[in-house]
C-alpha positions in Angstrom: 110.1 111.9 114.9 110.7 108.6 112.2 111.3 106.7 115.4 108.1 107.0 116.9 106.3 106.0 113.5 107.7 102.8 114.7 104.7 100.3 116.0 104.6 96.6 117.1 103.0 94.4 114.5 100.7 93.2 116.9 98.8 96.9 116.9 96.8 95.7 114.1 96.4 92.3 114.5 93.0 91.5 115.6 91.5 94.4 113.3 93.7 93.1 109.9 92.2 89.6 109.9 88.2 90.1 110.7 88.7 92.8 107.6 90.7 90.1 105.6 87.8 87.8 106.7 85.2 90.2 106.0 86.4 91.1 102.8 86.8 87.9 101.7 82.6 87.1 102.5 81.7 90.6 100.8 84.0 89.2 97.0 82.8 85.6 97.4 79.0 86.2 99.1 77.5 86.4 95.4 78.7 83.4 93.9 78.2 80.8 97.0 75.0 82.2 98.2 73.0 80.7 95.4 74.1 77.0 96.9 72.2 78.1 100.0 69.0 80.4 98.1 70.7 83.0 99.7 71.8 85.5 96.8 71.0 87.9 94.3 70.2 86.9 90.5 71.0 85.4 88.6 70.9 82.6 91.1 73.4 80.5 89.9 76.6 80.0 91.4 79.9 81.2 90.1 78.3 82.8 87.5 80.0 86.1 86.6 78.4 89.7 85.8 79.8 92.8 85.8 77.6 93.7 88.4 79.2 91.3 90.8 82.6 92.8 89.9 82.1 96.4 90.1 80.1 96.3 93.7 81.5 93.2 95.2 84.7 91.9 94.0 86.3 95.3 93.7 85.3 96.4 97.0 86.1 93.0 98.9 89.4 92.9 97.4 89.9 96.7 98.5 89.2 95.6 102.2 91.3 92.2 101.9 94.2 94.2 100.8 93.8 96.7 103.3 93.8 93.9 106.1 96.5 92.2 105.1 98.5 95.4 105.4 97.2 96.6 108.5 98.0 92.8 109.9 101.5 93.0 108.7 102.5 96.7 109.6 105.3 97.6 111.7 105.0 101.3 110.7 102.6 103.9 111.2 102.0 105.3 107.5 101.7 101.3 106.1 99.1 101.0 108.8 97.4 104.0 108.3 97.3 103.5 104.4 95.7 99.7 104.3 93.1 101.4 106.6 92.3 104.0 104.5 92.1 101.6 101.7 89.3 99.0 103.7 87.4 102.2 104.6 87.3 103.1 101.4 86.3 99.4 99.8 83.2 99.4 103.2 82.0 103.1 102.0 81.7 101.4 98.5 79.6 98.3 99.9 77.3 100.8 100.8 76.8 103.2 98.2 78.4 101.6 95.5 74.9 100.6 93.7 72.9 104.1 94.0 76.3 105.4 92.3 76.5 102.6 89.8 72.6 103.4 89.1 72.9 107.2 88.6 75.9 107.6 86.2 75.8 104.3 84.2 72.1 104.9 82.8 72.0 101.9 80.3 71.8 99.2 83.3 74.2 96.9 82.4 76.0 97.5 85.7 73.4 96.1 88.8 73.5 93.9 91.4 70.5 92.1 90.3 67.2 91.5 92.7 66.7 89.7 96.0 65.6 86.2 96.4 62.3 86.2 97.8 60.1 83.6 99.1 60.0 82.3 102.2 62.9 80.6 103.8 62.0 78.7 106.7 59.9 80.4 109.0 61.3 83.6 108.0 59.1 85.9 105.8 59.4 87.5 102.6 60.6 90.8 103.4 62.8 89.6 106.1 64.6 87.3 104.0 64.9 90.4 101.7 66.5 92.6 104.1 69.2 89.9 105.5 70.0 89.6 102.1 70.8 93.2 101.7 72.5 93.3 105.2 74.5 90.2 104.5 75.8 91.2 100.8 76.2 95.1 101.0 74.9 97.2 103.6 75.8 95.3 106.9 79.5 94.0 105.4 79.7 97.9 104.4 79.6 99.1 108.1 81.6 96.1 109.8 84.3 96.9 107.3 83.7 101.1 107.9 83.8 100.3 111.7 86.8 97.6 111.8 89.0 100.1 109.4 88.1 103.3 111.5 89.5 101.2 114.6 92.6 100.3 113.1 93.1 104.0 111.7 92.6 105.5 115.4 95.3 102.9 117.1 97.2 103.6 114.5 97.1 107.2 114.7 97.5 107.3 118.4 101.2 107.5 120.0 100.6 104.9 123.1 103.2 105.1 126.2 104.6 101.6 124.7 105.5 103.2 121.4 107.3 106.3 123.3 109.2 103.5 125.8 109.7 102.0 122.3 111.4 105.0 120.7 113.5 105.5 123.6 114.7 102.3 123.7 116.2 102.6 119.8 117.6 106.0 120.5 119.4 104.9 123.1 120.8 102.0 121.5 119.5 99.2 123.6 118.7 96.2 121.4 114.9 95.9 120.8 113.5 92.9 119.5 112.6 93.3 115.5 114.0 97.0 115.6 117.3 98.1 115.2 118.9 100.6 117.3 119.4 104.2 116.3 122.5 103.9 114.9 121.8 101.5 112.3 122.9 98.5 113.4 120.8 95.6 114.6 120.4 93.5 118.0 122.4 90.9 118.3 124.9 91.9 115.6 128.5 91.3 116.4 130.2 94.8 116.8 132.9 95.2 113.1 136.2 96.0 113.5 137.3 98.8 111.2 139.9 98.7 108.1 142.9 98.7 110.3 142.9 96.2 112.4 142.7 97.8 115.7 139.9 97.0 118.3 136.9 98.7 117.9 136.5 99.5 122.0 138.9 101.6 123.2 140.6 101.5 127.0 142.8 98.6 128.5 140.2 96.0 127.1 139.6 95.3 123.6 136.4 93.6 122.1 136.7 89.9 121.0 136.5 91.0 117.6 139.6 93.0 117.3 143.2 92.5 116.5 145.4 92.8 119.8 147.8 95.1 119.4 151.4 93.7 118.9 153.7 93.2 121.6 155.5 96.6 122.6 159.7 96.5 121.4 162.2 96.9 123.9 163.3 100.7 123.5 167.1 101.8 122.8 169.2 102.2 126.4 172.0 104.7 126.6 174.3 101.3 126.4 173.8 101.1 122.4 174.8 104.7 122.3 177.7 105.4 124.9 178.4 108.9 125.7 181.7 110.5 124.3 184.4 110.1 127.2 187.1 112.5 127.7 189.8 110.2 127.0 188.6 110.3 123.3 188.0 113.8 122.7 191.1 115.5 124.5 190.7 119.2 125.5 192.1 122.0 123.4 196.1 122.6 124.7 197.4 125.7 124.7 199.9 127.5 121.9 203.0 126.5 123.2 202.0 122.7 123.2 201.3 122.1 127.1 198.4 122.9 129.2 199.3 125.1 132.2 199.1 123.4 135.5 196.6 124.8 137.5 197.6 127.4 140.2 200.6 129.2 138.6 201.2 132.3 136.8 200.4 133.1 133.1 203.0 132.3 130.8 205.9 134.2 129.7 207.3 135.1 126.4 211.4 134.1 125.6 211.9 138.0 126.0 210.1 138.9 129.1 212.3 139.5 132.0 
């Protein structure tokens, strides 16, 4: 049913902004880390390879843009979709350089070598491996796991998106939704083309025309009746009408 696709924005709040967040950290990690010794070569930042593009801008933009649609979703499919996208951009942290390695032989697409050293009391290979957690593999999996949440609440029809349904079906005004019937809470009810009101009974709406006030009909003293005076009965032949009670008439030569 369309209606149920129907979910409150706040469904993917929380999940939306730590993967517009994360994203974010995974597209801007290689160029800021070198102002802590934190990075990949060459360790200078804001200094652009194709390397950097290709296995962290692309795939932290993927995820940004996939939280920003998952924050600002009020339907199921938009929701579903920027999750699918940030899944996809989290996979990519994670495999993106073995598949970069095996079909682009010449090289020219890496994401350079770990600092090492040791930083602070941390050793060599530890250092090392935070760096690989930080910049790929561990943004990969928060962004995998945040994106996989988001795509199960939004696949999932809760008991507040069926009382939500209901609600528009029925017509009763829903904040941001409108009803079933296309028009929207708080809208003033529109009176049609010709001028009557648009409720119908012995009460109008506000918004209609009142009907206008009834004429007093035609009474029988307009139209008087024909009276006998002025349409005499028919007499008889011989110019008289017979009184009533006597005998029929006689000719000059009856006897």
């Amino acid at each position: 049913m369309a209606v149920v696709a129907r979910v409150p924005r706040s469904r993917g709040a929380v999940s939306g902004v730590l993967l517009i967040l994360i994203g974010a950290w995974g597209g801007l990690a290689p160029f800021v880390g070198p102002y802590f010794r934190f990075a990949y070569t060459p360790d200078k930042a804001w200094a652009y390879t194709s390397g950097r593009l290709w296995l962290s801008i692309v795939p932290g933009a993927a995820a940004l843009l996939g939280g920003l649609l998952v924050t600002s979703a009020a339907h199921r499919a938009v929701g579903c979709f920027g999750a699918f996208i940030a899944a996809l951009g989290g996979a990519w942290f994670i495999v993106g350089g073995p598949v970069i390695a095996l079909a682009v032989k010449s090289g020219s697409i890496r994401p350079g070598a770990p600092l090492t050293g040791g930083l602070g009391s941390l050793s060599s290979a530890t250092r090392v491996f935070l760096e690989q957690f930080a910049f790929f593999t561990g943004i990969g999996v928060l962004i995998l796991f945040l994106a996989a949440l988001a795509l199960g609440r939004f696949s999932v029809v809760g008991v507040r998106d069926a009382a939500l349904a209901d609600q528009i079906l029925s017509g009763v005004p829903t904040d941001g939704y409108p009803s079933a019937y296309g028009q929207a809470p708080g809208q003033d009810q529109a009176t049609d083309d010709t001028g009557y009101p648009t409720t119908t009974g012995p009460f109008p709406s506000q918004g209609g025309t009142r009907f206008p006030p009834e004429q007093p009909t035609e009474s029988s003293d307009q139209y008087p009746t024909a009276s006998s005076d002025q349409y005499p009965t028919a007499t008889s032949p011989f110019g008289q009408t017979p009184p009533s009670g006597t005998g029929p008439l006689r000719g000059p030569n009856s006897s």
